[in-house]
N, CA, C and O atoms as a Maestro MAE file, in Angstrom:
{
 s_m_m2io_version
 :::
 2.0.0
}

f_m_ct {
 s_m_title
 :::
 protein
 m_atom[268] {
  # First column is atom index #
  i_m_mmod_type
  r_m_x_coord
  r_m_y_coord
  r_m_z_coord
  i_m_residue_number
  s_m_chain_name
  s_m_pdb_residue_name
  s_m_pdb_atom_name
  i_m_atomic_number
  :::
  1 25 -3.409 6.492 11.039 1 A "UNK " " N  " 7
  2 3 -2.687 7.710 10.754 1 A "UNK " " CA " 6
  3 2 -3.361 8.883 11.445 1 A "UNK " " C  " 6
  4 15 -4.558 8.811 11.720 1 A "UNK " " O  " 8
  5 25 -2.449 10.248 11.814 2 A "UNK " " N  " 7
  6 3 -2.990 10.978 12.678 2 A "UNK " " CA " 6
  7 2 -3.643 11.989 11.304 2 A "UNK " " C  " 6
  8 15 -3.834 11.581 10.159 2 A "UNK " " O  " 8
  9 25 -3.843 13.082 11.711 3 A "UNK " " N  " 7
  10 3 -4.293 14.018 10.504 3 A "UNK " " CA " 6
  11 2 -3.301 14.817 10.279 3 A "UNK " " C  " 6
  12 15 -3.527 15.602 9.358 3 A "UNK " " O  " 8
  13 25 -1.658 14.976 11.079 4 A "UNK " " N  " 7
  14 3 -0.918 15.563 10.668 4 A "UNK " " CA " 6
  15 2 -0.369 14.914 9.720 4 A "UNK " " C  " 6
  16 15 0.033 15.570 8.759 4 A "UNK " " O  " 8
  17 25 -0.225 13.663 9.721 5 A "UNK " " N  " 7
  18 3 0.500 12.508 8.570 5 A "UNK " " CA " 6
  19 2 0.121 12.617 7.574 5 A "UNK " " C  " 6
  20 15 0.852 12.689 6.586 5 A "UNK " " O  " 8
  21 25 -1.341 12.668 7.543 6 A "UNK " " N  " 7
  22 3 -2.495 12.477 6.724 6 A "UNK " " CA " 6
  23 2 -2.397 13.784 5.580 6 A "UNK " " C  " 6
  24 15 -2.839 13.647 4.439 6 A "UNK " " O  " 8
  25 25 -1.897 14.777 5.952 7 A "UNK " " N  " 7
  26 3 -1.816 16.078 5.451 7 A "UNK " " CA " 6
  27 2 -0.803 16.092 4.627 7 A "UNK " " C  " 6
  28 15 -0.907 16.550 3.489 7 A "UNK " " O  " 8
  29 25 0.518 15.489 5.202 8 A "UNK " " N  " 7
  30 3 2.053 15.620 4.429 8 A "UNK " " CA " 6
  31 2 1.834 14.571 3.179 8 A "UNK " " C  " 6
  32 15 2.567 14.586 2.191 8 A "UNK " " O  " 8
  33 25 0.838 13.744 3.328 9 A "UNK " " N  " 7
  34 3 1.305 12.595 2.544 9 A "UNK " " CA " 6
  35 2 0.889 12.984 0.831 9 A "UNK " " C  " 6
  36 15 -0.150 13.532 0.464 9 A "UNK " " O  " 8
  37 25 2.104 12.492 -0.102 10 A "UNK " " N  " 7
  38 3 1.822 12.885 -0.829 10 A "UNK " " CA " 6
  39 2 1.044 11.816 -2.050 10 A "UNK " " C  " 6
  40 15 0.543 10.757 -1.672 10 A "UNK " " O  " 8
  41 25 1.011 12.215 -3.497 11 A "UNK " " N  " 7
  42 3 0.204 11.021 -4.420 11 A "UNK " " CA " 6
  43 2 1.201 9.490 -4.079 11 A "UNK " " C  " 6
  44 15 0.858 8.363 -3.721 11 A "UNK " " O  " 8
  45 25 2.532 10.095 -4.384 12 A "UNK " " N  " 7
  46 3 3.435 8.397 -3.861 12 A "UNK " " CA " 6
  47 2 2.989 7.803 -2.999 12 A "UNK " " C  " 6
  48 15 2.511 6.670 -3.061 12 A "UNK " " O  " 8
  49 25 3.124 8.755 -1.722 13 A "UNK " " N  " 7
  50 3 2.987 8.105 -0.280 13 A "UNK " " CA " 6
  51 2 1.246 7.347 -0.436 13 A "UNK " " C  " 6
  52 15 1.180 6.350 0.284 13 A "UNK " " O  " 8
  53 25 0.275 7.549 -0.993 14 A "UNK " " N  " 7
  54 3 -1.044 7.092 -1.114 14 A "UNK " " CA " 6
  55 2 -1.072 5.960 -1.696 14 A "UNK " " C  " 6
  56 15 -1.461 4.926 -1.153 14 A "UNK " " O  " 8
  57 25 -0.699 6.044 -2.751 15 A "UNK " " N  " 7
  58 3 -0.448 5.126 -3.873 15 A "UNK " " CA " 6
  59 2 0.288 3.745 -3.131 15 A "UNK " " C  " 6
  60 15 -0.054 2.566 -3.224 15 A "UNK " " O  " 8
  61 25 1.429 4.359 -2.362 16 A "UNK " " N  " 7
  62 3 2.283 2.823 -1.382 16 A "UNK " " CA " 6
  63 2 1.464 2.999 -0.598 16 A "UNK " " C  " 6
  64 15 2.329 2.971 0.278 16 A "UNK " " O  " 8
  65 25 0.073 3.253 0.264 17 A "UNK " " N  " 7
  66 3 -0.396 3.117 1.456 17 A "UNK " " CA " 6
  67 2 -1.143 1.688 0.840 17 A "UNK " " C  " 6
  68 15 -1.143 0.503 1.175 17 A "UNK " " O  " 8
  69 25 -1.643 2.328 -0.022 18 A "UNK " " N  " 7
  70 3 -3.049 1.357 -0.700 18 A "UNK " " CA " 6
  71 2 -2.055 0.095 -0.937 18 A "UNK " " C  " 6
  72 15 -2.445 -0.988 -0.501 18 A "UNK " " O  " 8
  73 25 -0.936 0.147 -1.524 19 A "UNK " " N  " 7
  74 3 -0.365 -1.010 -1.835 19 A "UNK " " CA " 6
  75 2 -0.088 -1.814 -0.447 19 A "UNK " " C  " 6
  76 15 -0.349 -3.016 -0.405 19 A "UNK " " O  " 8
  77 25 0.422 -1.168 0.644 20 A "UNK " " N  " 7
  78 3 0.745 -1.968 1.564 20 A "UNK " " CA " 6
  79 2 -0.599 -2.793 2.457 20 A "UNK " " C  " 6
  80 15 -0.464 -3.710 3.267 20 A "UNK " " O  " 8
  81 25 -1.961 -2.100 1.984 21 A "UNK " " N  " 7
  82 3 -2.896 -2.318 2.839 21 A "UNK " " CA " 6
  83 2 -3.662 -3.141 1.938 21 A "UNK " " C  " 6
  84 15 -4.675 -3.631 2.438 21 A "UNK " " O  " 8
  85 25 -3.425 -3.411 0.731 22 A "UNK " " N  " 7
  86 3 -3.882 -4.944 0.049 22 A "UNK " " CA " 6
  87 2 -2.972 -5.957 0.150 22 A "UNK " " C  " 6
  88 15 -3.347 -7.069 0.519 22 A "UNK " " O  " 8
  89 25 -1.228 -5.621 -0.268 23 A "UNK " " N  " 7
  90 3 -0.645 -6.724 0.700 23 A "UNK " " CA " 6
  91 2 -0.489 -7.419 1.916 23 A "UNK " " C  " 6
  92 15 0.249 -8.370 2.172 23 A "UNK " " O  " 8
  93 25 -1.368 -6.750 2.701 24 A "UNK " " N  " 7
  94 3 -1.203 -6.971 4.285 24 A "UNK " " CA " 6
  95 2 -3.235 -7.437 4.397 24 A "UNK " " C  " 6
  96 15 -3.881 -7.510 5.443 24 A "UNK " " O  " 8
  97 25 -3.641 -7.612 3.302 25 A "UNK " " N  " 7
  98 3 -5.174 -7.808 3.129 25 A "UNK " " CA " 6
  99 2 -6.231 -7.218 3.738 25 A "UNK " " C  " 6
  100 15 -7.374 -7.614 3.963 25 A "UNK " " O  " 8
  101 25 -5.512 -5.936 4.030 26 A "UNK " " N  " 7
  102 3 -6.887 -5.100 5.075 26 A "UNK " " CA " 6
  103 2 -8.008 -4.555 3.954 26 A "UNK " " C  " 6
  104 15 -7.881 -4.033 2.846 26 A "UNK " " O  " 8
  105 25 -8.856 -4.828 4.552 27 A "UNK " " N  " 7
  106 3 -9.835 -3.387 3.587 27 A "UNK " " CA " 6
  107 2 -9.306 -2.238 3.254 27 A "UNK " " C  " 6
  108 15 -8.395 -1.673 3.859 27 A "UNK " " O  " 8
  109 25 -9.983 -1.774 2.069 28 A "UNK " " N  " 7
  110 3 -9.576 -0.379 2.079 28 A "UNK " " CA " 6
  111 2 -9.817 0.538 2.999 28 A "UNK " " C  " 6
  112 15 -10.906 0.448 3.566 28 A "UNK " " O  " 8
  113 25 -9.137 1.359 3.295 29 A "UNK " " N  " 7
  114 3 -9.043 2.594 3.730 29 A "UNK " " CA " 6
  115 2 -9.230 4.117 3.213 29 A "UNK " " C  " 6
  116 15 -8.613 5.090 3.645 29 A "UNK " " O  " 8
  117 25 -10.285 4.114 2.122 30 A "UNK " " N  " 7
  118 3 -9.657 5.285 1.249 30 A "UNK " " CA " 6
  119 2 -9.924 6.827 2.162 30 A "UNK " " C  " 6
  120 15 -10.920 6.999 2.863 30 A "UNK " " O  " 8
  121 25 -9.044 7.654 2.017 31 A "UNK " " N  " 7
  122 3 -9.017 8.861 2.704 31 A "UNK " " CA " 6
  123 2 -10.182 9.833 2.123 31 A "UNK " " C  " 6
  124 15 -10.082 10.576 1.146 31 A "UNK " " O  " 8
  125 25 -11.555 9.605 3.145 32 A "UNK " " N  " 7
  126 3 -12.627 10.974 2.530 32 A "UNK " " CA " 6
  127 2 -12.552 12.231 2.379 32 A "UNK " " C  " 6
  128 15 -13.381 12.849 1.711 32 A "UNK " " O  " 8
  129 25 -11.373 12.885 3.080 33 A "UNK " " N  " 7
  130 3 -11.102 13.714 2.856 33 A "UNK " " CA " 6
  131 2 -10.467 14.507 1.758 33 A "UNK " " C  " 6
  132 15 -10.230 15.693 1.987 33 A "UNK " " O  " 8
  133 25 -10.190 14.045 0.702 34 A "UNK " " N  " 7
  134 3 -9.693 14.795 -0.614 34 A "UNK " " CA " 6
  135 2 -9.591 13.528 -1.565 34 A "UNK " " C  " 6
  136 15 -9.183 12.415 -1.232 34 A "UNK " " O  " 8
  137 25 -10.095 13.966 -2.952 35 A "UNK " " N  " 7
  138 3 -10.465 13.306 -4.132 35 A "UNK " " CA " 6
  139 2 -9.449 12.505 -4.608 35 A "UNK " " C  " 6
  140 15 -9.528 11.341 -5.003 35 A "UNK " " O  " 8
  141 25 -8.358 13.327 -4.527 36 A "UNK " " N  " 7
  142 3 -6.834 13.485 -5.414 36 A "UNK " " CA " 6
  143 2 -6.425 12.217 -4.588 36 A "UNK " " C  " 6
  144 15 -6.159 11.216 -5.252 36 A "UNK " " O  " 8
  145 25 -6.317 12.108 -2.848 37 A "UNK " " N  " 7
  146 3 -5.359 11.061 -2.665 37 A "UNK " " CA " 6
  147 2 -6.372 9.723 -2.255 37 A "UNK " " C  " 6
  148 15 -5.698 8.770 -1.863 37 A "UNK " " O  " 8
  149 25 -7.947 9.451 -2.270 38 A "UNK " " N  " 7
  150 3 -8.464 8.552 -2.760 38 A "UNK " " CA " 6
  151 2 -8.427 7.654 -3.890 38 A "UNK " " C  " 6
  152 15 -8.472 6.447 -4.125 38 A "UNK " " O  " 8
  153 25 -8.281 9.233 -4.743 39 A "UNK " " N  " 7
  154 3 -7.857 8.055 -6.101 39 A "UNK " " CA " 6
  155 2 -6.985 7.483 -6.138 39 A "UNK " " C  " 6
  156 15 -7.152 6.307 -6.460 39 A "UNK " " O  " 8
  157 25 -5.332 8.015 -5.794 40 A "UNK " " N  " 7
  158 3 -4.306 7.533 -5.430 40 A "UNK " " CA " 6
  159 2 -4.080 6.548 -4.680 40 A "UNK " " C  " 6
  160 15 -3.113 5.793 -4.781 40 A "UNK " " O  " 8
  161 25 -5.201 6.468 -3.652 41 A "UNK " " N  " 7
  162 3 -4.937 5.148 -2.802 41 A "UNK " " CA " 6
  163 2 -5.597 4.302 -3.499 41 A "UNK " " C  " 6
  164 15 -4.871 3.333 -3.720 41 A "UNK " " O  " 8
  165 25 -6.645 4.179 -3.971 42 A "UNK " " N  " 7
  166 3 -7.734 3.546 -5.135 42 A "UNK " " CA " 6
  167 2 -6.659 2.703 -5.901 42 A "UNK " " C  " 6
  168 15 -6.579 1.492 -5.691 42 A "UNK " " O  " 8
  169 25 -5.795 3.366 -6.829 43 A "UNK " " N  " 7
  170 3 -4.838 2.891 -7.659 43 A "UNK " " CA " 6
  171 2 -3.717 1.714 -6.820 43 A "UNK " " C  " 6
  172 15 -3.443 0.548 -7.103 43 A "UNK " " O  " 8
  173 25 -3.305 2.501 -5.834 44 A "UNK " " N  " 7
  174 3 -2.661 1.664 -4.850 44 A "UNK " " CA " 6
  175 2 -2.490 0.663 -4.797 44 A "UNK " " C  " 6
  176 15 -1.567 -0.089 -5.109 44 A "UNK " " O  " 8
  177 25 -4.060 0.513 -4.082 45 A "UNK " " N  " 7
  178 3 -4.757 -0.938 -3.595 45 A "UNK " " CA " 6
  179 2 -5.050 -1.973 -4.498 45 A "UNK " " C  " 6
  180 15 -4.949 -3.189 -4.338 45 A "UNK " " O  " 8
  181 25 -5.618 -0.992 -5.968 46 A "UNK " " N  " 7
  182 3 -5.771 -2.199 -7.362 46 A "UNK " " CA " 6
  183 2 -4.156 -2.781 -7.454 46 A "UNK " " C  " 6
  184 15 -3.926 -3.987 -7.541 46 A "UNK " " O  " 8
  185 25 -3.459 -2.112 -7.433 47 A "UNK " " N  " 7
  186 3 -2.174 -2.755 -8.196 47 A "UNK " " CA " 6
  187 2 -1.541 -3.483 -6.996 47 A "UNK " " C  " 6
  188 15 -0.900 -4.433 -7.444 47 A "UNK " " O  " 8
  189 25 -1.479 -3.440 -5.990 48 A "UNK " " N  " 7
  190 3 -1.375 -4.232 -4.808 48 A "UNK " " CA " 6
  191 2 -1.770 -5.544 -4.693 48 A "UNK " " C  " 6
  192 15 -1.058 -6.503 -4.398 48 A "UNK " " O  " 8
  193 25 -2.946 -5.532 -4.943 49 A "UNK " " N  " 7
  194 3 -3.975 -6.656 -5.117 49 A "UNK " " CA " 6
  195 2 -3.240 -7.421 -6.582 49 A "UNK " " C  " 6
  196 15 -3.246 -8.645 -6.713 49 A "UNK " " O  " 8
  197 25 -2.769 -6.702 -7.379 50 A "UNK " " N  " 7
  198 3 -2.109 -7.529 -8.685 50 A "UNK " " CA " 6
  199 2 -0.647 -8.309 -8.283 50 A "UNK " " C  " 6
  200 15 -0.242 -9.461 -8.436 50 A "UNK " " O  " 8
  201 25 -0.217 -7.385 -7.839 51 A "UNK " " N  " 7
  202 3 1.411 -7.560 -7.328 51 A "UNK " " CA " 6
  203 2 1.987 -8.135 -6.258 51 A "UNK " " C  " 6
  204 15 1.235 -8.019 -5.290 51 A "UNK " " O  " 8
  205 25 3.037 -8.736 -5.979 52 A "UNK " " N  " 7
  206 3 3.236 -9.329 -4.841 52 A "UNK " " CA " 6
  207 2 3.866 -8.542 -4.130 52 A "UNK " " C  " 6
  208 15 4.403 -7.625 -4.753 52 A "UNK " " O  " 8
  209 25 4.071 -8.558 -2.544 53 A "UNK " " N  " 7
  210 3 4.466 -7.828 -1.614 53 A "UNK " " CA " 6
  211 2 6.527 -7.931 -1.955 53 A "UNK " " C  " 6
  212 15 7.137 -8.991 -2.096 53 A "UNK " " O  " 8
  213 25 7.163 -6.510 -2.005 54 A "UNK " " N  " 7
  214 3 8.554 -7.249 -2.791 54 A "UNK " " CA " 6
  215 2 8.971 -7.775 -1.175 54 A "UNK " " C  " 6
  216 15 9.811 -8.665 -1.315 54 A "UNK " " O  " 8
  217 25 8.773 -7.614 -0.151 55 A "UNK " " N  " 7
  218 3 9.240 -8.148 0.982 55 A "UNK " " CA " 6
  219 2 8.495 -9.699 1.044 55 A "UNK " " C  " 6
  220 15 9.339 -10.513 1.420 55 A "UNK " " O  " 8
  221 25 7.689 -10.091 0.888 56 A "UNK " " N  " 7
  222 3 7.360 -11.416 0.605 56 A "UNK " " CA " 6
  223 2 7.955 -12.327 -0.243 56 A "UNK " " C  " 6
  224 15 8.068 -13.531 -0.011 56 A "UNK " " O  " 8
  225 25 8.484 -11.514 -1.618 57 A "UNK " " N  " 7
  226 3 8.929 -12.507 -2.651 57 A "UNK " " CA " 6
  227 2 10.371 -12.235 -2.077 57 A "UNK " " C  " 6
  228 15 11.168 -12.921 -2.717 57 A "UNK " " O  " 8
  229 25 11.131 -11.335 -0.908 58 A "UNK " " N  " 7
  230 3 12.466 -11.208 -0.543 58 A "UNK " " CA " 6
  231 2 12.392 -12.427 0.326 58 A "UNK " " C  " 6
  232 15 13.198 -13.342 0.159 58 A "UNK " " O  " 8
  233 25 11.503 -12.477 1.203 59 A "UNK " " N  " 7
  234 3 11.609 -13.573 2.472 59 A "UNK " " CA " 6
  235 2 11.435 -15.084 1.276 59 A "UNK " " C  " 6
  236 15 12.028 -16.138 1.502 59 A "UNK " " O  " 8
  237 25 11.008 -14.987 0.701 60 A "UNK " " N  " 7
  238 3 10.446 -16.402 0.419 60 A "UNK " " CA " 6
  239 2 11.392 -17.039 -0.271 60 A "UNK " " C  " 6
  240 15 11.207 -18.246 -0.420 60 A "UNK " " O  " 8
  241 25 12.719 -16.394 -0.911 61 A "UNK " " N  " 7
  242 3 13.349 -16.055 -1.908 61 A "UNK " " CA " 6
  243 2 14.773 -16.695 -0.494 61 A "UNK " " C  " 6
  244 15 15.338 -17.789 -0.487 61 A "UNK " " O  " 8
  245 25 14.955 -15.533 0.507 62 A "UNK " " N  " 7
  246 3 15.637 -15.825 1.501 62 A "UNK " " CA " 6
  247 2 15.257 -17.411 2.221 62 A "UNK " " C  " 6
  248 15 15.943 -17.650 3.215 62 A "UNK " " O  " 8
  249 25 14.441 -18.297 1.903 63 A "UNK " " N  " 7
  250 3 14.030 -19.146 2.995 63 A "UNK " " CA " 6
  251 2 14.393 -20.169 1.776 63 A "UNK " " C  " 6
  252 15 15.083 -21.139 2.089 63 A "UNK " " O  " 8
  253 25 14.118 -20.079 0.847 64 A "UNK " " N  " 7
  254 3 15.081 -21.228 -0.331 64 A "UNK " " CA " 6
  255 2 16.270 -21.305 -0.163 64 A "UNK " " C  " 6
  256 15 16.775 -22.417 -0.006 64 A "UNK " " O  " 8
  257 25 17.069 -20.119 -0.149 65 A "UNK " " N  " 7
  258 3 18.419 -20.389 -0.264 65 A "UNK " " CA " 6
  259 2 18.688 -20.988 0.990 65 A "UNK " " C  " 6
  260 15 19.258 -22.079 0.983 65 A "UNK " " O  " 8
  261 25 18.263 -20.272 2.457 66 A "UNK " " N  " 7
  262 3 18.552 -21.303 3.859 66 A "UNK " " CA " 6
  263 2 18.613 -22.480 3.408 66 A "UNK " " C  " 6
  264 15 19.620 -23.057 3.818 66 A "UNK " " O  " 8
  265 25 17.562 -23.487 2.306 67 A "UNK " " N  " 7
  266 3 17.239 -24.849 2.906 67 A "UNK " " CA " 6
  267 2 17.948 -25.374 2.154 67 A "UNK " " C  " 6
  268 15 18.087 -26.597 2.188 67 A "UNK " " O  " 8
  :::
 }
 m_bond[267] {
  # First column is bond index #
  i_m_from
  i_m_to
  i_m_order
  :::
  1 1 2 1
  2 2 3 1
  3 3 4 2
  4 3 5 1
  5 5 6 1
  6 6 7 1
  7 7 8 2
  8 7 9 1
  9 9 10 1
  10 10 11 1
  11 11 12 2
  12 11 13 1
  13 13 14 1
  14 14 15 1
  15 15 16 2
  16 15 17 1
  17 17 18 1
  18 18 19 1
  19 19 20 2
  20 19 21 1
  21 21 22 1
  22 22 23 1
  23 23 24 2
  24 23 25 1
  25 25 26 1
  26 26 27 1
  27 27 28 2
  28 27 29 1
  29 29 30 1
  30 30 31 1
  31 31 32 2
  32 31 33 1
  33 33 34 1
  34 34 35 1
  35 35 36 2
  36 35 37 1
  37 37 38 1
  38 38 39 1
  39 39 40 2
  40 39 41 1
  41 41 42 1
  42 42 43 1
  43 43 44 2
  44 43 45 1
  45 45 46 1
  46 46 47 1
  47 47 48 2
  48 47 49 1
  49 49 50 1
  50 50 51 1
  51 51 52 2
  52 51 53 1
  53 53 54 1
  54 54 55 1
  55 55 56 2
  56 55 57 1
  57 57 58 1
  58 58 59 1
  59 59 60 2
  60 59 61 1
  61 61 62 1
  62 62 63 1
  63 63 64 2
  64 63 65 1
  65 65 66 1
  66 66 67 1
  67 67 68 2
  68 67 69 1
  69 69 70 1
  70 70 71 1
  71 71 72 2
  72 71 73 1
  73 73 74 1
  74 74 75 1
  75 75 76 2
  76 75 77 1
  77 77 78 1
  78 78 79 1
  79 79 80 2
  80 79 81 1
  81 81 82 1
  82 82 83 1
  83 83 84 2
  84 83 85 1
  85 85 86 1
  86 86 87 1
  87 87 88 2
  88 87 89 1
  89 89 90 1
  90 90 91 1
  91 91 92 2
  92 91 93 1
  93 93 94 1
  94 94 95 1
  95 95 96 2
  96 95 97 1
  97 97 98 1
  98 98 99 1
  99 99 100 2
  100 99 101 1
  101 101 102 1
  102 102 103 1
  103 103 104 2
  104 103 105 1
  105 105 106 1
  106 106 107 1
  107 107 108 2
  108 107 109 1
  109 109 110 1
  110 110 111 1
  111 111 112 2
  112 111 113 1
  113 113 114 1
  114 114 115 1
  115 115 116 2
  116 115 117 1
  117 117 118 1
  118 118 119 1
  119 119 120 2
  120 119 121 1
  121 121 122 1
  122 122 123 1
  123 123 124 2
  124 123 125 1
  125 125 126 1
  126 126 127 1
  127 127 128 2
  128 127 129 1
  129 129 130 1
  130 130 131 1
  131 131 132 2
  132 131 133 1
  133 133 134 1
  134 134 135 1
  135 135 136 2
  136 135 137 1
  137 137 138 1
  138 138 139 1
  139 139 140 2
  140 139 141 1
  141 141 142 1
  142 142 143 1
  143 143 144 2
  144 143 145 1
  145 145 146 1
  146 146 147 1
  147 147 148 2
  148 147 149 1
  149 149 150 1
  150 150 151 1
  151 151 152 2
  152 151 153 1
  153 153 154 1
  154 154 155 1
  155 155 156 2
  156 155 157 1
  157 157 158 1
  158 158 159 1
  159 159 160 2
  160 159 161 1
  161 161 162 1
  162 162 163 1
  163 163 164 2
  164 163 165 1
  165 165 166 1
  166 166 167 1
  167 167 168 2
  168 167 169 1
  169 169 170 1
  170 170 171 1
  171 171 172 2
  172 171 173 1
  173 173 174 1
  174 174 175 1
  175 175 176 2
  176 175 177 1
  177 177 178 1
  178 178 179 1
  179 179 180 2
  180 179 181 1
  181 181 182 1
  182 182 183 1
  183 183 184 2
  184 183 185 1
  185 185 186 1
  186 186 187 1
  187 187 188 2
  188 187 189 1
  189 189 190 1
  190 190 191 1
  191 191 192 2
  192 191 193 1
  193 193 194 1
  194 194 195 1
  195 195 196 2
  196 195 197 1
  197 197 198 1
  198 198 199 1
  199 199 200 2
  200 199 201 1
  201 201 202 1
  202 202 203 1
  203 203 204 2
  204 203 205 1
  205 205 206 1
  206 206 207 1
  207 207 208 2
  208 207 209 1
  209 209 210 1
  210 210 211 1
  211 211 212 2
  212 211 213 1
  213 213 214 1
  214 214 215 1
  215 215 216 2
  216 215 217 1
  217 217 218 1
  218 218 219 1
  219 219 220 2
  220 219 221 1
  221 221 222 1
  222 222 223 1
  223 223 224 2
  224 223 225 1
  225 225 226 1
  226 226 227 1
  227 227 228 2
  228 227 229 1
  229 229 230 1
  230 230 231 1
  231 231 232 2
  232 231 233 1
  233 233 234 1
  234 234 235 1
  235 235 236 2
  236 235 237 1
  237 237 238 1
  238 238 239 1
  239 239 240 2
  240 239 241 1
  241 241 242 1
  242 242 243 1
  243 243 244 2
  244 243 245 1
  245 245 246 1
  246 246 247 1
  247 247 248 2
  248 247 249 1
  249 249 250 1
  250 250 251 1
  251 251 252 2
  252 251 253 1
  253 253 254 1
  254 254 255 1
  255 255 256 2
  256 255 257 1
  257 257 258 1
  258 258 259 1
  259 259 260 2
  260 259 261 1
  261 261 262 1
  262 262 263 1
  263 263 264 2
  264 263 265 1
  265 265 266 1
  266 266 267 1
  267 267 268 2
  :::
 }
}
């Protein structure tokens, strides 16, 4: 992300970053720059790590009915 992105993004947008970046199994990323959307990504990434990707359980879901 550039630092203009980085600026607009809000607690949602953090919160789905972290989620997409434990479904996709990267390390965290948390943003050092402000408290508020660390924690937010913090939260993210925990519940990410709990939850399944809904595009994973869509494909997987889509590849039953094909067969």
């Amino acid at each position: 992300m550039n630092n203009v992105s980085v600026a607009l993004m809000t607690d949602e947008d953090w919160i789905n970053q972290g989620k997409a970046d434990a479904w996709e199994g990267k390390p965290k990323q948390t943003p050092e720059h402000d408290p508020q959307a660390a924690s937010m990504y913090d939260l993210g990434y925990c519940e990410g790590e709990i939850e399944r990707s809904p595009l994973n359980c869509k494909t997987k879901s889509l590849d039953r009915s094909l067969k």
